[in-house]
C-alpha positions as CSV (number, residue, x, y, z in Angstrom):
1,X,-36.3,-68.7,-2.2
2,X,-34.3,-68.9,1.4
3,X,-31.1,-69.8,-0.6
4,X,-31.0,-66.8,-3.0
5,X,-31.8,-64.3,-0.2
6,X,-29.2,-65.7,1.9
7,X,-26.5,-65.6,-1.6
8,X,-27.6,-69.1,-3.0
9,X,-24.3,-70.5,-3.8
10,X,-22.5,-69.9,-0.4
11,X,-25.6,-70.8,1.2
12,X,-26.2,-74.2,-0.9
13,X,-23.1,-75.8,-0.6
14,X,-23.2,-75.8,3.6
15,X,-25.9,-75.3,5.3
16,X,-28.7,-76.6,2.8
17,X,-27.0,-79.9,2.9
18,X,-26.8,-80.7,6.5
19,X,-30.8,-80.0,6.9
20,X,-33.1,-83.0,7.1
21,X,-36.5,-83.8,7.8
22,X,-39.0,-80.7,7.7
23,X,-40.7,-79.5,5.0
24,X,-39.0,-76.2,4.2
25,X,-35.5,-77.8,4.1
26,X,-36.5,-80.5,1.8
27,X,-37.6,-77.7,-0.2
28,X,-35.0,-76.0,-0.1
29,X,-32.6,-78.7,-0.4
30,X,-34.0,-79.1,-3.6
31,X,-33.7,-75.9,-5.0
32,X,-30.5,-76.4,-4.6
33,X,-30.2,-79.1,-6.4
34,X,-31.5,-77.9,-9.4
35,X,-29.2,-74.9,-9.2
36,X,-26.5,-77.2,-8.8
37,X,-27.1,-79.5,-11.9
38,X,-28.1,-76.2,-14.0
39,X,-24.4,-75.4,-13.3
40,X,-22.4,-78.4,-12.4
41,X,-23.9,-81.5,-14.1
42,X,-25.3,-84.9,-12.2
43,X,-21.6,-85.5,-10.5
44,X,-21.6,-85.5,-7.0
45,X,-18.6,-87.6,-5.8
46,X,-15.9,-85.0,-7.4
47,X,-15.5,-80.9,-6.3
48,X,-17.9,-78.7,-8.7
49,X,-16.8,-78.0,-11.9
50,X,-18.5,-75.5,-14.4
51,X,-19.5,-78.5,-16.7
52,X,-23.2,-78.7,-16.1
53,X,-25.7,-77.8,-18.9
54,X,-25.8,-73.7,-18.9
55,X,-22.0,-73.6,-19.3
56,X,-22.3,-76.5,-21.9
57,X,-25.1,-74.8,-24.0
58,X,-24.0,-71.3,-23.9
59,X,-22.2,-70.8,-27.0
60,X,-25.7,-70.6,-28.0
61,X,-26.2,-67.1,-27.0
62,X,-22.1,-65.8,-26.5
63,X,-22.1,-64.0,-29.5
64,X,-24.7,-61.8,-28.7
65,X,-23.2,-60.8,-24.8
66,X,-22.3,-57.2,-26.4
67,X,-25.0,-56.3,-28.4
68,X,-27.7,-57.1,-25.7
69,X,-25.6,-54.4,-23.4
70,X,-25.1,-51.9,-26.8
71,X,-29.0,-52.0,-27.3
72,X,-29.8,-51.3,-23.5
73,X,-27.4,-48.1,-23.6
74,X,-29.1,-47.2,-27.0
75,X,-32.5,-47.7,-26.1
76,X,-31.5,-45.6,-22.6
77,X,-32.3,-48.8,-20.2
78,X,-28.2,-48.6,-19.0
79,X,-26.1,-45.8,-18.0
80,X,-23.4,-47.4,-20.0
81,X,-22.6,-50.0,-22.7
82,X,-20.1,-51.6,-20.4
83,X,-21.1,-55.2,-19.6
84,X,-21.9,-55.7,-15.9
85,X,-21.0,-59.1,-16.2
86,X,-18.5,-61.0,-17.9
87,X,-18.9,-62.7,-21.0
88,X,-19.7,-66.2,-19.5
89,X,-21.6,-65.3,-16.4
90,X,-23.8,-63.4,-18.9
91,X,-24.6,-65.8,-21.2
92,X,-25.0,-68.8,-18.3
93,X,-27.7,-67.0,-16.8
94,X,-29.2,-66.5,-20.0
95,X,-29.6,-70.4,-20.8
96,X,-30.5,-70.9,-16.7
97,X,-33.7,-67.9,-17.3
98,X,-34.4,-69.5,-20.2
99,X,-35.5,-72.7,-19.0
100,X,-37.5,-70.8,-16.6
101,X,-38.6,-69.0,-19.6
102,X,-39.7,-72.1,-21.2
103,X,-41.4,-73.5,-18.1
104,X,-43.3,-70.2,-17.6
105,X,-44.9,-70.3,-21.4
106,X,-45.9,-73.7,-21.4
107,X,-48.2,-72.6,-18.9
108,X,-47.0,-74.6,-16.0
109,X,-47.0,-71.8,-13.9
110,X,-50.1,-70.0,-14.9
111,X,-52.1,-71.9,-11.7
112,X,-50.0,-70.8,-9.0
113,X,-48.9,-66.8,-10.5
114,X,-51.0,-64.9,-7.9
115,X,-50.7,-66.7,-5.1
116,X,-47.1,-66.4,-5.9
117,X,-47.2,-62.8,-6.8
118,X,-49.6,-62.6,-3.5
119,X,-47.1,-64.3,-1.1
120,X,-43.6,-63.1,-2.2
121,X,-44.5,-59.7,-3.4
122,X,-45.2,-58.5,-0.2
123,X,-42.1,-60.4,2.0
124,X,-41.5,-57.3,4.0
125,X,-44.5,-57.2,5.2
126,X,-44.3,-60.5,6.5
127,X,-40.9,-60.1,8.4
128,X,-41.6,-61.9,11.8
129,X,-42.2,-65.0,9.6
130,X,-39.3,-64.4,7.0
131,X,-36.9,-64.0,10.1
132,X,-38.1,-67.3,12.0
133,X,-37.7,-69.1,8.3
134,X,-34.0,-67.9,8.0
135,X,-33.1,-68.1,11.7
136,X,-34.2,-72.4,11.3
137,X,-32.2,-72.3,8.2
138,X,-29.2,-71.1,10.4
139,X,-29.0,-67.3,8.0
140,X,-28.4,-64.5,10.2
141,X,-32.2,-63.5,10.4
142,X,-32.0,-59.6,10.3
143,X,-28.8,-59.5,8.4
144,X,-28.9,-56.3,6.1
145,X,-27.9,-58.6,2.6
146,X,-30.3,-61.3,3.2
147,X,-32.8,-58.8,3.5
148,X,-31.7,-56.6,1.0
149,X,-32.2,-60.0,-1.3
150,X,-35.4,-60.6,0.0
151,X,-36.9,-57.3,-0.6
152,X,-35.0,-57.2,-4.5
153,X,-37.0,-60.3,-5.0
154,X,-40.0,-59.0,-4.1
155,X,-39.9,-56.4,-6.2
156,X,-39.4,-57.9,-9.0
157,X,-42.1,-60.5,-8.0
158,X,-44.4,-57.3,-7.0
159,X,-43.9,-55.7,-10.8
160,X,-44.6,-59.3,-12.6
161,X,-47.4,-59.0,-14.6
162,X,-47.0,-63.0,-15.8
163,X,-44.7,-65.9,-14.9
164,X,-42.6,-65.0,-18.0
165,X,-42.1,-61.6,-16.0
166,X,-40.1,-63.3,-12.9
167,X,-37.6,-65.1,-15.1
168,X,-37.4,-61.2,-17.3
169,X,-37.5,-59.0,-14.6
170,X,-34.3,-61.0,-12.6
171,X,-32.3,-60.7,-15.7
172,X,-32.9,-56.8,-16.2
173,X,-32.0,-56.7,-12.5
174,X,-29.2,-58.6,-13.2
175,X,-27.5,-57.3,-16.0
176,X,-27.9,-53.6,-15.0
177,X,-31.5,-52.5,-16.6
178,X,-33.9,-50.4,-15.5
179,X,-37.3,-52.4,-14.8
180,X,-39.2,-50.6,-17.6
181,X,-41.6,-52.1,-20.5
182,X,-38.5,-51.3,-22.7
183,X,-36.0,-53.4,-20.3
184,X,-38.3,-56.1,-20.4
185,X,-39.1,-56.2,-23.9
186,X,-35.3,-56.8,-25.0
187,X,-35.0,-59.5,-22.5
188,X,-37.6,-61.0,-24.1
189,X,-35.9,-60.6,-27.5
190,X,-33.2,-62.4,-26.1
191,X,-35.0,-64.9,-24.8
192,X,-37.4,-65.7,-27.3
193,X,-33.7,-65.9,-29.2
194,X,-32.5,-68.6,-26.8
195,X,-36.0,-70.1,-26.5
196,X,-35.9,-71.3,-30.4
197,X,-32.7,-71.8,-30.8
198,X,-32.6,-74.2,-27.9
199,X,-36.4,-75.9,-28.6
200,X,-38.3,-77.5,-27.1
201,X,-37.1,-81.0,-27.3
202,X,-34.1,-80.1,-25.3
203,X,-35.7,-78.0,-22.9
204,X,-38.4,-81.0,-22.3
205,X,-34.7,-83.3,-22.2
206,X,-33.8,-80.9,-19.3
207,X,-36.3,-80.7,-16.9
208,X,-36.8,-84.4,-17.1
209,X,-32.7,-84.6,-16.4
210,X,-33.1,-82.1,-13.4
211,X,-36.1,-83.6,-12.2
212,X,-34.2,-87.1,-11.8
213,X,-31.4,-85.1,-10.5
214,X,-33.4,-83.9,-7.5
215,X,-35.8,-86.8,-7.1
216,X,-32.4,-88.8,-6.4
217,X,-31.0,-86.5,-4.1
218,X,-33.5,-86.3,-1.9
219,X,-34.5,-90.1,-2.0
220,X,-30.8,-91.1,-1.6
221,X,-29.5,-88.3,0.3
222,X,-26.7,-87.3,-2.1
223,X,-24.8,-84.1,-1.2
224,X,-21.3,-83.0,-2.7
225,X,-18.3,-84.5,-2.0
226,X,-16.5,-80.9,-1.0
227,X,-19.4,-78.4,-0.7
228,X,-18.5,-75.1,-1.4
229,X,-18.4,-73.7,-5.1
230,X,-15.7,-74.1,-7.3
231,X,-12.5,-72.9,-8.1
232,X,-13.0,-69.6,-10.3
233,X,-9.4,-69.3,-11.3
234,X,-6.3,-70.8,-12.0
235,X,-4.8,-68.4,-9.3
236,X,-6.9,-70.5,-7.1
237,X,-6.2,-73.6,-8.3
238,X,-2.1,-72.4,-7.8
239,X,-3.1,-71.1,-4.4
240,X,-4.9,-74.1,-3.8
241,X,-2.1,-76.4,-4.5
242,X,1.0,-74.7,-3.1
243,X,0.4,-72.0,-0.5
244,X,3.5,-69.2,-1.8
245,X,4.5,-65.8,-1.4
246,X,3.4,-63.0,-2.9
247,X,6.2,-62.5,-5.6
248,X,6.5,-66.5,-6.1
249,X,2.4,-66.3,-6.2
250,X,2.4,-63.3,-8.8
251,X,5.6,-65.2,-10.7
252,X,3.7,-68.5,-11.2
253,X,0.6,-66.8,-12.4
């Protein structure tokens, strides 16, 4: 979990990908992957673009990005009914929980929950070896965000009463909940939404895709052509291609 306690995509784009050899960065490396070809797709050879499966599939659960954050201020799980997010980074994450989602009740998980829960529950009390694990991952060992990270994690982990809880319990984190019964039961709703609409044949279809995926990066030693994530805006891209001014910048856009 180095890669989301150190900000996974500004980690995973650098550092994971110069890393060889021990066990831990292998590990890490593919994490990475996977969270790359959630977002980005199986192209390598060309800068990211948001074309990989959870931007692909998302329409799935768009229409619904308002009403999830309605029923949390209703049910008194958010301070506000103001998304936290915006419409698309919302309903992404959505689709990526929910093949965790999937993985988690097909039971895949159910052998290896409490030494999980055991092991990552509890990272703060374990922060000699957390700090020597970042420090040969080249993140600033004691920085106050990776920690902060880790220890959110934890949590979370710490409060799982099931698999299914990790995946639910990021997502109320994420989206501005509380980490209640209550918060977790309309994730759920939401999930088991996405869960059927997707089925299971496509979520099967994806983890065999991502699987490849990461089998052929490590075996073949793939990495991105530019590392680093992608253009957000067309700003950016503007910025990007001719370096202006600030009144030719704000005329162009």
């Amino acid at each position: 979990m180095v890669p989301d306690f150190a900000d996974s995509h500004a980690f995973a784009y650098t550092r994971a990908w110069e890393k060889e050899g021990d066990t831990d960065s292998r590990l890490i490396r593919s994490h990475i992957a996977g969270d790359w070809w959630i977002h980005f797709g199986d192209n390598l050879t060309e800068p990211a673009r948001r074309r990989g499966w959870a931007y692909l599939n998302m329409g799935v659960v768009a229409r619904r990005y308002e009403e999830f954050y309605a029923l949390a201020h209703e049910r008194g799980l958010a301070p506000t009914p103001v998304p936290n997010d915006s419409r698309r980074g919302w309903a992404h994450s959505m689709l990526e929980y929910s093949v965790d989602t999937y993985i988690a009740r097909r039971g895949t998980l159910d052998h290896g929950f409490d030494a999980i829960k055991q092991q990552l529950g509890s990272l703060q009390a374990h922060g000699d070896e957390v700090q020597a694990l970042l420090a040969t991952q080249q993140v600033s060992p004691w920085s106050q965000e990776a920690w902060r990270h880790a220890c959110e994690y934890s949590i979370r982990v710490a409060l799982a009463e099931s698999p299914e809880d990790i995946a639910v319990l990021g997502a109320a984190g994420k989206f501005g909940l509380d980490y209640s019964p209550e918060s977790r039961a309309l994730v759920r709703e939401f999930q088991s939404h996405v869960v059927d609409s997707v089925g299971s044949d496509e979520y099967e279809t994806v983890i065999r895709a991502m699987h490849d995926f990461v089998s052929s990066v490590e075996h073949d030693h793939f990495r991105p052509a530019v590392p680093g994530p992608p253009l957000k805006t067309r700003r950016e891209l503007l910025q990007k291609a001719t370096p202006t001014t600030g009144a030719e910048d704000h005329a162009a856009v």
